[in-house]
KOLGU-162664 format. One record per residue (C-alpha): x, y, z. Coordinates in steps of 0.25 Angstrom, whole numbers, padded with zeros to 4 digits. Each point is the difference from the previous one (the first is absolute). Layout:
// residues N
X  Y  Z
...
END
This chain:
// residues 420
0202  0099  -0229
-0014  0002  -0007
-0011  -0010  0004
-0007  -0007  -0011
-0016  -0006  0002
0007  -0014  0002
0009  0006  0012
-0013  0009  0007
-0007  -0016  0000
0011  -0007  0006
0001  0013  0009
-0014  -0001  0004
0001  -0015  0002
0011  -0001  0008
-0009  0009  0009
-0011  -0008  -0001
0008  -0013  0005
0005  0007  0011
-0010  0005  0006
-0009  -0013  -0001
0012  -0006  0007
-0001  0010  0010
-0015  -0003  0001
0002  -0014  0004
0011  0001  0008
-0009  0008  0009
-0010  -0011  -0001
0008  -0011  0004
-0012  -0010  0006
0013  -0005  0009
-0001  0012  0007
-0011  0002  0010
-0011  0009  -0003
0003  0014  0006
-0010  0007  0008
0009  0015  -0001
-0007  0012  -0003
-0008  0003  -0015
0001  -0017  0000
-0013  -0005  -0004
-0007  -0006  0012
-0013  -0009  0004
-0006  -0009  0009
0011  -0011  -0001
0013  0010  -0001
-0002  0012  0011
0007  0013  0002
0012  0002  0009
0001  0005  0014
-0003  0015  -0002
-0008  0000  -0014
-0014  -0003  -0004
-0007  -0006  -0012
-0009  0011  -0009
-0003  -0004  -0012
0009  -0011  0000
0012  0007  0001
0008  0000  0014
0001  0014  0004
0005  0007  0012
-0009  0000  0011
0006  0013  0005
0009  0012  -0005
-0008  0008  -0011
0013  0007  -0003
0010  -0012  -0001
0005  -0002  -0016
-0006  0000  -0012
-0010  -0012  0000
-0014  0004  0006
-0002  -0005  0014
-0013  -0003  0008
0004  0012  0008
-0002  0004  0015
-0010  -0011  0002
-0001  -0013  0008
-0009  -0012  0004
-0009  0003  0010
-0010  -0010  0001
-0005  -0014  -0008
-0011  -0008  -0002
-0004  -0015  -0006
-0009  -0002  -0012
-0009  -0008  0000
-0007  0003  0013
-0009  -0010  0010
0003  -0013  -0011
-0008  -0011  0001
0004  -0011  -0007
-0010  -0013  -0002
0004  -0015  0001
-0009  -0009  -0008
0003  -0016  0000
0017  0001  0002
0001  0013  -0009
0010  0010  0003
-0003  0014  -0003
0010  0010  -0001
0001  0015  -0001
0013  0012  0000
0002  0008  0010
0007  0015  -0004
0004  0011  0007
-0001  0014  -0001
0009  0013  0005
-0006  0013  0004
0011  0011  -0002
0002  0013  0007
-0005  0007  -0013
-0012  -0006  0000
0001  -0011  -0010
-0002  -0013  -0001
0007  -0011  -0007
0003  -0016  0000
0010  -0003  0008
0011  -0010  -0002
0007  -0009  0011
-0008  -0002  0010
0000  -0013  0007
-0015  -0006  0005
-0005  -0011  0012
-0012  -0006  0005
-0003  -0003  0015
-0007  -0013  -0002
0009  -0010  -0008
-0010  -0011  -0002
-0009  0004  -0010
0010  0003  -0011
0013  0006  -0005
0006  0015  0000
0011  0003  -0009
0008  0008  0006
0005  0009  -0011
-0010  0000  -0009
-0013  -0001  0008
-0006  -0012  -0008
-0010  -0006  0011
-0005  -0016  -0006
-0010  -0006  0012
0001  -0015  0001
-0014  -0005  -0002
0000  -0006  0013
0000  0010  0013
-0010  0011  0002
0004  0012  0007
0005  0015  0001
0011  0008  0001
0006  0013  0001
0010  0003  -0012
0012  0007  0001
0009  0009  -0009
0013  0007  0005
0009  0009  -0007
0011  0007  0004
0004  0013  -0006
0014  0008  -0001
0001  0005  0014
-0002  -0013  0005
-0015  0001  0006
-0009  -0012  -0003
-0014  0004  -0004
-0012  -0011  -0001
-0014  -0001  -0003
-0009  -0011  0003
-0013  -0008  -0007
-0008  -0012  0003
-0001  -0013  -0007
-0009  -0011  0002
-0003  -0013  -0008
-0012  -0008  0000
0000  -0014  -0001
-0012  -0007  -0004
0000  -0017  -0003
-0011  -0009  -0003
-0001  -0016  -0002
-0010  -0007  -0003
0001  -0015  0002
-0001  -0011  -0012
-0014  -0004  0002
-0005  0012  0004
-0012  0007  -0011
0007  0012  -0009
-0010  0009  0004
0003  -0001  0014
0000  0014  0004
-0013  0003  -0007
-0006  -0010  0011
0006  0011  0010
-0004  0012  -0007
-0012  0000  0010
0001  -0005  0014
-0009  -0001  0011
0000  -0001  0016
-0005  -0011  0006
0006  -0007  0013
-0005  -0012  0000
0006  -0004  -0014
0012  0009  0000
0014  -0008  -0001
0005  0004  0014
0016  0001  0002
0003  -0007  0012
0016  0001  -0003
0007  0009  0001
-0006  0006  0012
-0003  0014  0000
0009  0008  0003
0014  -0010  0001
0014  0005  -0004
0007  -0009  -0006
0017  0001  -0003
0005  0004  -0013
0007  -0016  0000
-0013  -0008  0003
-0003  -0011  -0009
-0013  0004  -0008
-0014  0000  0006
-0011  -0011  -0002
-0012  0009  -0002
-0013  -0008  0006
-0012  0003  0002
-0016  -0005  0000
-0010  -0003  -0008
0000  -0007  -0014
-0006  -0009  -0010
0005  -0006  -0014
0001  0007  -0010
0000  0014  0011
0009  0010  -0007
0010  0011  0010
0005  0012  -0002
0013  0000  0009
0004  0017  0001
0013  0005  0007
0000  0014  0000
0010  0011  0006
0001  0014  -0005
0010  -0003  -0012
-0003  -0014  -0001
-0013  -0008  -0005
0000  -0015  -0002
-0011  -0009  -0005
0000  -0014  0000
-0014  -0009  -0007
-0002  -0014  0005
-0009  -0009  -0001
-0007  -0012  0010
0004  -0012  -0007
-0008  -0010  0007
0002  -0008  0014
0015  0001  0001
0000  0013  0001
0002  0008  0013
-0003  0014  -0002
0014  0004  0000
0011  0008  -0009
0013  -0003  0004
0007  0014  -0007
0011  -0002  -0008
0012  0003  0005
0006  0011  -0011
-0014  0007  0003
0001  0001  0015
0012  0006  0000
-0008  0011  -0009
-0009  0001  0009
0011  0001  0013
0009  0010  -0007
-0010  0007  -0005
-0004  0016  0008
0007  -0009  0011
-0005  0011  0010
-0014  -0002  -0004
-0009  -0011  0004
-0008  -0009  -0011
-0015  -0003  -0003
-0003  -0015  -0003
-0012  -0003  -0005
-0007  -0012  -0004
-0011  0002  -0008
-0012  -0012  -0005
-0006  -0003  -0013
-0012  -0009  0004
0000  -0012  -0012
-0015  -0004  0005
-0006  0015  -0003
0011  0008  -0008
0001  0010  0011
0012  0007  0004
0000  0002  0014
0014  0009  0009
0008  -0004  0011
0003  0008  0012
0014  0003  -0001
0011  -0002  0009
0012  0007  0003
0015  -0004  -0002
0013  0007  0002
0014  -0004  0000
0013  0007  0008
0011  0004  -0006
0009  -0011  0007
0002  -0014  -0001
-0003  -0013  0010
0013  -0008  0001
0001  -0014  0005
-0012  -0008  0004
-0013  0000  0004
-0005  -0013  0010
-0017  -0002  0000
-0007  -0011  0009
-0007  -0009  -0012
-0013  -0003  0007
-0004  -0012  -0009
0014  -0006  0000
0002  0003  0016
0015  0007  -0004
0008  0012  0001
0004  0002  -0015
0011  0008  -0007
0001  0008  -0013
0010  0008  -0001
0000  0015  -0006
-0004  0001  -0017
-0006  -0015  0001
-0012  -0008  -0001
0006  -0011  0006
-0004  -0006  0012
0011  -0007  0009
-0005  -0012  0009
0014  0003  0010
-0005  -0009  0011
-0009  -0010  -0005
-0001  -0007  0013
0000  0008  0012
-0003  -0008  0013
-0015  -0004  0002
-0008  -0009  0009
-0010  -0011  -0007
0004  0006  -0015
-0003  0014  0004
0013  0006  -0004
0000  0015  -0001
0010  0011  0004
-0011  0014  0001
0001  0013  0005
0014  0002  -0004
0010  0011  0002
0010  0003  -0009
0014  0007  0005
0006  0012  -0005
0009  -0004  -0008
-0009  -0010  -0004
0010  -0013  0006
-0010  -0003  0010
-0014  -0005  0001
-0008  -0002  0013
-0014  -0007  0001
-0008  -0008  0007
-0002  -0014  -0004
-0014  -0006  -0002
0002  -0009  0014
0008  0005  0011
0013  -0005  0002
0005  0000  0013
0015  -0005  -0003
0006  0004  -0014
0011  -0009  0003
-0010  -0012  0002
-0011  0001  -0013
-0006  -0012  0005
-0007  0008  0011
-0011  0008  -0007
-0012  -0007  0009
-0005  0015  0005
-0005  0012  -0008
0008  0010  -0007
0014  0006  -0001
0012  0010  -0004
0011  -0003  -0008
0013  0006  -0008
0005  -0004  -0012
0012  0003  -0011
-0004  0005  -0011
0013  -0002  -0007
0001  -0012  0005
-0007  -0014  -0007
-0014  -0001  0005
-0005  -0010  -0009
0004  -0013  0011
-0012  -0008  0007
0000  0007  0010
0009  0012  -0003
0010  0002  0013
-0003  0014  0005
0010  0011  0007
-0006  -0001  0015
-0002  -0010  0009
-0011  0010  0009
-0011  -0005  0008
-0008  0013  -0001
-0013  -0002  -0007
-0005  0014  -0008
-0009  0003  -0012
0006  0012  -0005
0012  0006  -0001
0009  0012  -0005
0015  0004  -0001
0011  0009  0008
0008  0007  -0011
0012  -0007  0003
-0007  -0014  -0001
0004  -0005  0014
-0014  -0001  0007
-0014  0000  -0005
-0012  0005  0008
-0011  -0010  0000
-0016  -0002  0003
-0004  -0010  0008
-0013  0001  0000
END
């Protein structure tokens, strides 16, 4: 039968049509996408076991010789390494910088290529994120820090190579109080040294190691008149924060009690390393700027659970405030006395923090009988899970021995005591 135009068209379309339905059937977006050999590949779609990505095409990674397709040949990862190297990454107010991490294969032949599905880690988890697949590391603005970044990747024979980098963030903070001038740090562009006007701290004390849980300090320290300005500095090697006040008149006390969100900063912060913790003077009566010797302050890694007992010298009592608090706890306001000196000193607290042994501020010979309290001084033992709070609170022994001091067996069955 002879083909006229009209038949060659419909010849040719029918052609068409079936090979744009061949085309989408091997597009199906159902499907996942394929990662088989001459399959387009990329950071987000890999090769398989046993090919590599060049040019972004999965090739073979080995056999020169097998099939038509050209194949990466006899060559293999030897070796990798992370772009960028030695990050550092700055913090300013809250902000969150970020930056990519890539890796890169060395082969056998010499060349060098991105490479794709590697996975990545970072030693120290509080300053940021790592994303594992991609290696997107966004710092939180808040802790200071470094760390050792880590890519793995594992090739067709089943050896895991890895390369390492440093990251660290800076963090820097400043705050500057409502009634404190705008041109606050120009008044501190120039200080200078002079003892008798500098603005000594006087807490913390040089030197101290605080818990990572310890309710936030109440910086103090001397010297001051209204209208004083202070440049309140904590410094670590990742960390810098600044904090202007000003003297405000009679009430104030020389003291910044730090907020809360900021200590933790400061604790979590190159938690290895100790801080330097300055308070610096701006003189109000002669517009000088005049440094503070710096004190020293670190934090330890672990936590102080349960409670810490002190001996309130003005009040005359044991208090309690227990771990992450600024409360104080009046638990026995009215230990036995003699003529209103009521008063439990020179306490001991037990193990596991039940007990507590004291001497009372007038000796009493019989703890059964609280009515004889004519002589001295003398030792006692109390509950501390019990209520203390009666007039007078009923103690666990009944001894006649009179001590001072005391401490604890591990077991809490006898105490060691100083009589003199």
């Amino acid at each position: 039968m002879a083909l006229t135009r009209s038949s060659y068209s419909f010849v040719l379309l029918f052609s068409i049509v079936l090979f744009s339905l061949a085309s989408l059937a091997g597009c199906d977006c159902s499907d996942p996408p394929s990662k088989a050999p001459g399959i387009t590949c990329g950071k987000s779609r890999p090769c398989d076991d046993g090919y590599v990505c060049v040019k972004n095409e999965c090739v073979p990674e080995t056999g020169a010789d097998a099939g038509e397709m050209e194949d990466g040949g006899n060559v293999h990862v030897d070796s990798i390494r992370i772009e960028p190297m030695d990050v550092v990454l700055d913090s300013v107010e809250g902000s969150q910088p970020m930056t990519d991490f890539d890796v890169y294969a060395h082969y056998t032949d010499g060349d060098e290529r991105k490479l794709f599905g590697a996975t990545f880690e970072i030693d120290n988890l509080a300053m940021g994120t790592m994303s594992a697949g991609s290696g997107e590391y966004v710092a939180n603005g808040l802790i200071g820090g470094s760390g050792t970044v880590t890519a793995s990747y594992q090739t067709s024979s089943g050896d895991t190579l890895t390369a390492t980098t440093s990251l660290a963030v800076n963090v820097s903070r400043t705050v500057i109080d409502d009634d404190v001038p705008s041109d606050v740090a120009d008044r501190f562009a120039t200080v200078t040294t002079s003892a008798p006007d500098e603005a000594a701290v006087l807490y913390p004390l040089d030197g101290v190691v605080f818990p990572q849980n310890v309710f936030p300090a109440d910086v103090q320290w001397t010297r001051g008149a209204e209208n004083d300005l202070y440049r309140i500095t904590f410094a670590k090697p990742h960390l810098t924060i600044t904090h202007y006040i000003k003297h405000t008149g009679a009430e104030f006390k020389n003291h910044w009690v730090v907020a809360e969100d900021t200590w933790r900063t400061a604790a979590q912060s190159d938690v290895d390393d100790a801080g330097e913790l300055t308070v610096d003077r701006w003189l109000a009566s002669n517009s000088t700027a005049v440094a503070g010797t710096p004190v020293f302050v670190s934090f330890a890694r672990s936590a102080v659970t349960g409670s810490v007992y002190y001996w309130d010298i003005e009040r005359g009592l044991s208090v309690r405030i227990d771990d992450g608090t600024a409360e104080r706890h009046e638990y026995m306001p009215y230990p036995p006395g003699f003529k209103g000196q009521n008063c439990l000193g020179c306490h001991s607290v037990s193990p596991s923090g039940r007990y507590i042994s004291g001497e009372l501020g007038m000796q009493v010979n019989d703890l059964s009988d609280l009515a004889d309290l004519e002589n001295f001084k003398g030792g006692v033992v109390y509950d501390l899970t019990t209520d203390l709070s009666t007039d007078p609170p009923v103690p666990v022994t009944t001894s006649t021995r009179n001590w001072f001091f005391s401490t604890w067996n591990p077991q809490e069955t006898r105490i060691i005591v100083s009589e003199d």
